[in-house]
C-alpha positions as CSV (number, residue, x, y, z in Angstrom):
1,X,0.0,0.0,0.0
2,X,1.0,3.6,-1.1
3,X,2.3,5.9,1.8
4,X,1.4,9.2,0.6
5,X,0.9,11.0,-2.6
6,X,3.5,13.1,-4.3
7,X,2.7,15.9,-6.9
8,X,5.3,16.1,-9.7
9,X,5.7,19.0,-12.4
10,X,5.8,16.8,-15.5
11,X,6.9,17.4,-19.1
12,X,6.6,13.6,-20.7
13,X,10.4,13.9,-20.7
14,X,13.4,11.3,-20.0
15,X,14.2,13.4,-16.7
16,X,10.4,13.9,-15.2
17,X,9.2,10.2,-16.8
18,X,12.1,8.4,-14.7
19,X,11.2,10.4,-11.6
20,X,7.6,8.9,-11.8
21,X,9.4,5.4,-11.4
22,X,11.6,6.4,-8.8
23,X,9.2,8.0,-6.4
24,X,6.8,4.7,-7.0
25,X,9.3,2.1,-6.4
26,X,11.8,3.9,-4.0
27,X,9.6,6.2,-2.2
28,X,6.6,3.8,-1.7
29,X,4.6,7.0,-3.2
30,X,1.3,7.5,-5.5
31,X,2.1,10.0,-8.1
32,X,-0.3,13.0,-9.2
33,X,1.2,14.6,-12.6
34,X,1.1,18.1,-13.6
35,X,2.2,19.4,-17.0
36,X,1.8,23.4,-17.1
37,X,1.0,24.8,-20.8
38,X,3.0,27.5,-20.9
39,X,3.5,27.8,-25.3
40,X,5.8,24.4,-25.3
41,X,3.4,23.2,-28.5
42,X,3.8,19.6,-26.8
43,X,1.0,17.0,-27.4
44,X,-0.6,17.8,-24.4
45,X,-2.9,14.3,-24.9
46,X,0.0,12.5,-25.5
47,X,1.7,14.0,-22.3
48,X,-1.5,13.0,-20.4
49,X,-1.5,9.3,-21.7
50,X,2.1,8.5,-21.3
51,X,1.6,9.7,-17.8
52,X,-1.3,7.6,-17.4
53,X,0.7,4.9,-19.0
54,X,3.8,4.7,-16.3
55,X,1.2,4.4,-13.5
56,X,0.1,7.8,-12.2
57,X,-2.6,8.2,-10.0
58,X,-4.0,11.3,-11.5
59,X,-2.8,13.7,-14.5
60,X,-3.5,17.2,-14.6
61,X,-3.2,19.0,-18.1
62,X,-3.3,23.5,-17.0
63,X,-3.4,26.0,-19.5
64,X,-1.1,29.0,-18.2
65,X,0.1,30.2,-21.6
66,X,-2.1,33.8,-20.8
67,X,-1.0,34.2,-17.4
68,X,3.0,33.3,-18.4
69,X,2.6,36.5,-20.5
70,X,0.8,38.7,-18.6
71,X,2.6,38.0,-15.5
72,X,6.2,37.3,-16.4
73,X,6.8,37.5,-20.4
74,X,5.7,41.4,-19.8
75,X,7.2,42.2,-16.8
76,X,10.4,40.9,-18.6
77,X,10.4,42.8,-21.3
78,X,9.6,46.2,-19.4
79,X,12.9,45.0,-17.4
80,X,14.9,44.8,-21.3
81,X,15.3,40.9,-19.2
82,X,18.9,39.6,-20.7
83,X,20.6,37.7,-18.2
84,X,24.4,38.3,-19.4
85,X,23.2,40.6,-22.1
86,X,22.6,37.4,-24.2
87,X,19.2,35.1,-22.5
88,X,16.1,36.5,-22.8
89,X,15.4,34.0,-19.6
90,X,12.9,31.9,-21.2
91,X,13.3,28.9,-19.1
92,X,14.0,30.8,-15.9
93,X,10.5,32.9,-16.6
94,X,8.2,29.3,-16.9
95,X,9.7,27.7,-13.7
96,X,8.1,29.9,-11.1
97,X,4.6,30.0,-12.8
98,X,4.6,25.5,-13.0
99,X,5.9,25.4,-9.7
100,X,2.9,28.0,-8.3
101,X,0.6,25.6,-10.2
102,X,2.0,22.0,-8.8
103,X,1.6,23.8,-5.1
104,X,-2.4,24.8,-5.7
105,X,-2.4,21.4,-6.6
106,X,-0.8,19.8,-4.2
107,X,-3.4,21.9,-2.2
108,X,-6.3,20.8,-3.7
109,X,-5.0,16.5,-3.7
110,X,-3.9,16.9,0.2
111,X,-0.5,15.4,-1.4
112,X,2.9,14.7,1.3
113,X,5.3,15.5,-1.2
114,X,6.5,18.1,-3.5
115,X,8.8,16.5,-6.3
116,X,10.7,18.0,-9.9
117,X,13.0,16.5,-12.2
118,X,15.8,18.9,-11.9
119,X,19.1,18.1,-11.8
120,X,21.8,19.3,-8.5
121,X,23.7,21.1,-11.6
122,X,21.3,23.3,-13.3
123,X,19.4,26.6,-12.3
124,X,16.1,24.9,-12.2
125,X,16.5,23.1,-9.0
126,X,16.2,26.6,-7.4
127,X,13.3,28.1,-9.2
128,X,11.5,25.1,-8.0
129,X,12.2,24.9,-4.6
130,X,12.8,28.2,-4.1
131,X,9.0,28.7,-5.4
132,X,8.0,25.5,-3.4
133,X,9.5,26.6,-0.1
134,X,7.9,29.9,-0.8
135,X,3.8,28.7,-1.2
136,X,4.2,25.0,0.5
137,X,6.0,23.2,3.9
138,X,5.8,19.7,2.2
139,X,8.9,18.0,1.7
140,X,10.9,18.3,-1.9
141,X,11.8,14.9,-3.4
142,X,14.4,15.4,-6.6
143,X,15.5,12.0,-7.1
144,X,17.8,12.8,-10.5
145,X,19.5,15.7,-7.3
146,X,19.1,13.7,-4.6
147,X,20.7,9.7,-6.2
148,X,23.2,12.0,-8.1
149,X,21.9,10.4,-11.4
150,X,23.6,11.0,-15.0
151,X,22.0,11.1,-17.8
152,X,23.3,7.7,-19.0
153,X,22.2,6.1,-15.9
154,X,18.6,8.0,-16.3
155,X,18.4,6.2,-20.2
156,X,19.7,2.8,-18.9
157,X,16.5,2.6,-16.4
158,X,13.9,4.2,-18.7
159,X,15.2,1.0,-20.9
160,X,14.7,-1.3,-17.9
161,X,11.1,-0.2,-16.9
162,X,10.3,0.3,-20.4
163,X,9.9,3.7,-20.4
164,X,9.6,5.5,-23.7
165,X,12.1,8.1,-24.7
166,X,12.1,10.3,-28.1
167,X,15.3,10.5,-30.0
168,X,15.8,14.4,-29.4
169,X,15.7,13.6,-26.1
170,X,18.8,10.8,-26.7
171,X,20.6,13.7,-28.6
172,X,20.0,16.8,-26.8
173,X,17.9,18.2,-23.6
174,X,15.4,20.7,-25.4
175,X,13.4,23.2,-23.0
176,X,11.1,25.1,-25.2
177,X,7.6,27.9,-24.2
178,X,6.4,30.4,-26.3
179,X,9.3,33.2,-25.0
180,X,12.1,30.5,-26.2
181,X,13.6,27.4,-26.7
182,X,16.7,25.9,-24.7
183,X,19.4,23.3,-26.3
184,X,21.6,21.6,-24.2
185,X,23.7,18.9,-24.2
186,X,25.4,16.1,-26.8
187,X,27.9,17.3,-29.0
188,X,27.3,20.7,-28.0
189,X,28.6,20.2,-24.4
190,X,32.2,20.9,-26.5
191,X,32.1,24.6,-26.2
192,X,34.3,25.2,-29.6
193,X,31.7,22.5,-31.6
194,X,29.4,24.6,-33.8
195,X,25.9,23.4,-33.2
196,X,24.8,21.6,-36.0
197,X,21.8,22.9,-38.2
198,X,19.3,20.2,-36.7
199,X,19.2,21.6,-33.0
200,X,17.3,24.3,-34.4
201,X,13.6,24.5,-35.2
202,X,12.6,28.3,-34.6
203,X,15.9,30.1,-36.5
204,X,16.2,29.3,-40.5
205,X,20.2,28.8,-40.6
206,X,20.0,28.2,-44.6
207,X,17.4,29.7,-48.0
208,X,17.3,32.9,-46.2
209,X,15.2,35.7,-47.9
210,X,17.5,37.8,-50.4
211,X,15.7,40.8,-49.7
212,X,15.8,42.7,-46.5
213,X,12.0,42.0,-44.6
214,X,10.9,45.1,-41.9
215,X,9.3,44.2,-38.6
216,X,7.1,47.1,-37.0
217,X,6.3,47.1,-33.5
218,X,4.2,49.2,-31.6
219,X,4.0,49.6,-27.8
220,X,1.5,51.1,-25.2
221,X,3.1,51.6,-21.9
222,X,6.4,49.2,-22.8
223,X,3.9,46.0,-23.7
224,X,3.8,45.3,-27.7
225,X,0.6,46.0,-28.9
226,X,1.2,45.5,-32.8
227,X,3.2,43.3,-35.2
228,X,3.3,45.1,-38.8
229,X,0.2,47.4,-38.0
230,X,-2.0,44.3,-37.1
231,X,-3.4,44.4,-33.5
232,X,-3.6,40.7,-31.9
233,X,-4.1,38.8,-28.9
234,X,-0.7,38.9,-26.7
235,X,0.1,35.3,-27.5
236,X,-0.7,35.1,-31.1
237,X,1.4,38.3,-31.5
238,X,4.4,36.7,-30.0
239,X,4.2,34.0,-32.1
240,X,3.4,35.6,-35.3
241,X,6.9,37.9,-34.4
242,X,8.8,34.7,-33.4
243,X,7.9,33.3,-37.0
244,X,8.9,36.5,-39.1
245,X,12.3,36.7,-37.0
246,X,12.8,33.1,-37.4
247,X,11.8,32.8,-41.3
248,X,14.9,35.5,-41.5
249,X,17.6,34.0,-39.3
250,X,17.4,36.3,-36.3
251,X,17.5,34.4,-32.6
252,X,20.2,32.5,-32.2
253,X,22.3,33.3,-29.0
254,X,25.2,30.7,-28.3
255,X,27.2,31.7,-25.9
256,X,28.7,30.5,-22.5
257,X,26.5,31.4,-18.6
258,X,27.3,31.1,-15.6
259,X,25.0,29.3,-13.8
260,X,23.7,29.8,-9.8
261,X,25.0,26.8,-8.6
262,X,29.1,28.5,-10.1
263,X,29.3,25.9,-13.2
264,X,30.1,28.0,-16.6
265,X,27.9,26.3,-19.3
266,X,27.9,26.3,-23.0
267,X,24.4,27.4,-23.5
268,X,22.2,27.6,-26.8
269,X,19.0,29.3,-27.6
270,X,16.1,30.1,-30.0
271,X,14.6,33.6,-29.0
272,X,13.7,35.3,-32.9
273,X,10.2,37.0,-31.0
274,X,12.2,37.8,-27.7
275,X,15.1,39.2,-29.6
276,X,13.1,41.5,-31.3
277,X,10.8,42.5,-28.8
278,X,13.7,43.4,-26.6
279,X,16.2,45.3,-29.0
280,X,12.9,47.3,-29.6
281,X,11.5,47.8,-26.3
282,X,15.0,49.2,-25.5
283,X,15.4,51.6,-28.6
284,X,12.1,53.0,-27.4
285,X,13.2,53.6,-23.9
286,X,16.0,55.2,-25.4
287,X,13.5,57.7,-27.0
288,X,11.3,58.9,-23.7
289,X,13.6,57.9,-21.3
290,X,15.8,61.4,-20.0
291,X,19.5,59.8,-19.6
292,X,19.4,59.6,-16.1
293,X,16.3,57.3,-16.2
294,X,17.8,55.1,-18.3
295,X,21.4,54.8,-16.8
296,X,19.5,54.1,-13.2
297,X,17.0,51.4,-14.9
298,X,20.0,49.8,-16.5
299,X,21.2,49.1,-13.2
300,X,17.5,47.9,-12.0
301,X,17.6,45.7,-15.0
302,X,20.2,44.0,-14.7
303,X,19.3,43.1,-11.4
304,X,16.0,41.7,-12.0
305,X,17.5,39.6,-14.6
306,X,19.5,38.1,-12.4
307,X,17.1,37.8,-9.7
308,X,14.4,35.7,-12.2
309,X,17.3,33.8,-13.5
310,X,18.7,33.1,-10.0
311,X,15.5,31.5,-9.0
312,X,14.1,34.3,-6.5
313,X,11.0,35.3,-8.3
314,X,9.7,35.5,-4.4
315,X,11.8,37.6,-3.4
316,X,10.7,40.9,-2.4
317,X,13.2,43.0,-4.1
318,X,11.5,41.6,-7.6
319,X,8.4,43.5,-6.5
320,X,10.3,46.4,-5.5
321,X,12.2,46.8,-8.8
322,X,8.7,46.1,-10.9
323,X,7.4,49.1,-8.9
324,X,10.3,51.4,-10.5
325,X,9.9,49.6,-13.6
326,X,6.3,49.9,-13.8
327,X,6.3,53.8,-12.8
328,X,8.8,54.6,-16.2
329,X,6.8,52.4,-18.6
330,X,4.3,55.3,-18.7
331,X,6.0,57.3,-21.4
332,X,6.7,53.9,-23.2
333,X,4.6,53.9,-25.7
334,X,5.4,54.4,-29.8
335,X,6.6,52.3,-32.8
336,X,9.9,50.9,-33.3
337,X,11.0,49.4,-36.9
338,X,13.2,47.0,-37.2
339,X,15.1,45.3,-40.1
340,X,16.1,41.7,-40.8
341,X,18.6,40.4,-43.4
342,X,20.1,37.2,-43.4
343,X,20.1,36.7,-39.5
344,X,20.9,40.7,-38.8
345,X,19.2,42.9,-36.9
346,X,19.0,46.5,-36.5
347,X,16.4,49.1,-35.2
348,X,16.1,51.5,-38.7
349,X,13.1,53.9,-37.5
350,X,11.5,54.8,-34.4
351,X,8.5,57.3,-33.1
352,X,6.5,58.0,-30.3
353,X,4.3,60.9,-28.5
354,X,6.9,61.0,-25.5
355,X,9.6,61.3,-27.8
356,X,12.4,63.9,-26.3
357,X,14.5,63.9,-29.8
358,X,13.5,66.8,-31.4
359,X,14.6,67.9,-34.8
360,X,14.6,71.2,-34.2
361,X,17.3,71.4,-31.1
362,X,18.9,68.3,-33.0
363,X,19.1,69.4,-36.6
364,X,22.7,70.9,-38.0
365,X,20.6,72.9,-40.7
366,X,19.2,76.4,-40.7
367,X,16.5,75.3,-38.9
368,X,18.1,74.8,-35.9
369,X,16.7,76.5,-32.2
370,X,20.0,75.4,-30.2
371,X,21.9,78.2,-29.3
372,X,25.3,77.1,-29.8
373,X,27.7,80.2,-28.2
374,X,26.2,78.6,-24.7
375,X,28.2,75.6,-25.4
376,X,31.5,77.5,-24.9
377,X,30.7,78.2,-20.9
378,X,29.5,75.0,-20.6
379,X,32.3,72.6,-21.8
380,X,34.7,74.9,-19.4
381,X,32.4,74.1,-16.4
382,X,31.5,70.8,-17.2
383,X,35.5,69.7,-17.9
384,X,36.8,72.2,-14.7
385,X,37.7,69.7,-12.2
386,X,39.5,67.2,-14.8
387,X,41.6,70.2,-16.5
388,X,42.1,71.2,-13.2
389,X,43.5,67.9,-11.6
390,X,45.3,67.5,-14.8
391,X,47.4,71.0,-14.1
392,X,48.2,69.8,-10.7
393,X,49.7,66.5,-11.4
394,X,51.8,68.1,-14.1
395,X,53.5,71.0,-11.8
396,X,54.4,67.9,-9.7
């Protein structure tokens, strides 16, 4: 007889379908599945069956695509989210969110037990505890963290209890939502191995259009409202962007982290909609923002990105930052345009109501309105203590 019931965040993958075994057989525990819908484009029915299939007590199948955008996909891009200046922190975004849902869960069942399939080496172990510990007391079972299992071991005993196992899985460990897609693993764990065309799905690497395509995006208060004049639903407008990007090479960030738990990784990514979101959303900024808004909420930035990549979602300086965030997305709103050619990317036209360029003061024509005999005083005052210090050290 079963001792208790343990609720597991499952993606029908080698990692989460082994776990199921383990927390059977070892820990003497029914298992409740939940696999989170957060834009993965997995077989949700098949996710449900295979579940059903390795002897699960109950399967849960939750739609949280909405929510992953309007409560983390936005707040990342008002925050210009790059951890490293390189990951739009797809992954990292989508842990918190499935681990909230396996607590309400766990809630609603009356389970014992908490349990993930993350491994003691990667960043996800802390975005689910962390998140865990944060809404639940139950205990956390991690049996690929806790029996120090490798991946090799992990494909010997799905072969042993039968378990079945794609071969992407056999080849690489793909994490994929609707902000990005994660490749890790096989031949790309040599960090001078180009990864091979295959790996990708999202980023056309070959056939790319000859002619340069544009990408217009509009935003109301730093969210994208518009791709290419075309209003549409939040998610259907990330995909449609993620498409055009991809169709033209753009999104492919290879490049090597450092991870929370102090390992460097080589790590590989599909972002075409994130990429271009971002490098807009910051041109923009770069428009209504006065200079000493945006050199403080560089700072801020960079700081929430490594607080949602670190794992600390919870933590009360995220909330802090999004209320400084929040309070300079008011002026964010205008239309950024953007060109793609052959996997480049640049911003080629901006505009906006808030805008503080203005020809006039800008403009080296005869229409200018900037009085330039003030720039004499100016550069004197503005240079005074460095000429200064510079006089002094030469006397010496």
């Amino acid at each position: 007889m079963m001792k208790g019931k343990a609720v597991l965040a499952f993606s029908g993958g080698l990692d989460t379908s082994v776990v199921i075994k383990y927390l059977q057989d070892k820990h003497n525990l029914d298992v409740i599945t939940v696999t989170v819908d957060v834009g993965q484009e997995d077989n949700l029915k098949k996710i449900s069956a295979k579940a059903k299939s390795l002897g699960v007590l109950k399967h849960y199948n939750i739609d949280a695509r909405q929510e992953f955008v309007d409560s983390f996909i936005f707040s990342a891009i008002k925050a210009n989210a790059l951890y490293q200046k390189k990951y739009c922190l797809a992954t990292a975004l989508a842990r918190p969110l499935i681990a909230q849902k396996v607590v309400e869960v766990a809630e609603k069942e009356g389970a014992s037990a908490l349990a993930h399939g993350c491994t003691g080496k990667g960043n996800d172990q802390v975005r689910f505890d962390v998140t865990y510990r944060s809404g639940s007391n139950l205990p956390i079972i991690a049996p690929i963290r806790d029996l120090n299992l490798t991946r090799d071991v992990e494909l010997k005993y799905a072969q042993k209890h039968s378990i079945p196992i794609d071969t992407t899985a056999k080849r690489f460990s793909i994490d994929q939502n609707l902000w990005g897609r994660a490749i890790e693993g096989g031949d790309m764990e040599d960090a001078f191995s180009e990864p091979p065309d295959d790996a990708f799905i999202w980023v056309k690497t070959k056939n790319l259009p000859e002619k340069p395509q544009y990408l217009e995006i509009k935003f109301e208060n730093g969210i994208p409202i518009t791709a290419d004049g075309k209003r549409m639903k939040s998610i259907e407008l990330i995909k449609y962007i993620n498409k055009k990007a991809g169709a033209n090479g753009i999104g492919i960030v290879d490049h090597i982290e450092d991870r929370t738990v102090g390992i460097k990784s080589r790590e590989v990514y599909e972002t075409p909609g994130a990429t271009c979101i971002i490098e807009a959303h910051t041109d923009l900024e770069k428009m209504v923002l006065t200079k000493h808004e945006l050199k403080f909420k560089a700072m801020v930035d960079a700081e929430w990105s490594w607080l949602a990549y670190s794992g600390l979602w919870q933590d009360p300086l995220k909330s802090d930052l999004d209320m400084f965030i929040n309070a300079t997305q008011k002026r964010v709103s205008g239309t950024v345009k953007l060109k793609m050619f052959k996997g480049s990317l640049r911003v080629v036209g901006r505009k906006s109501e808030y805008s503080l360029y203005s020809h006039d003061l800008a403009t080296y024509g005869a229409g200018s309105t900037f009085d330039q005999t003030l720039g004499k005083g100016f550069v004197e005052l503005w240079g005074l203590q460095s000429t200064e210090a510079n006089k002094l050290l030469k006397k010496r």
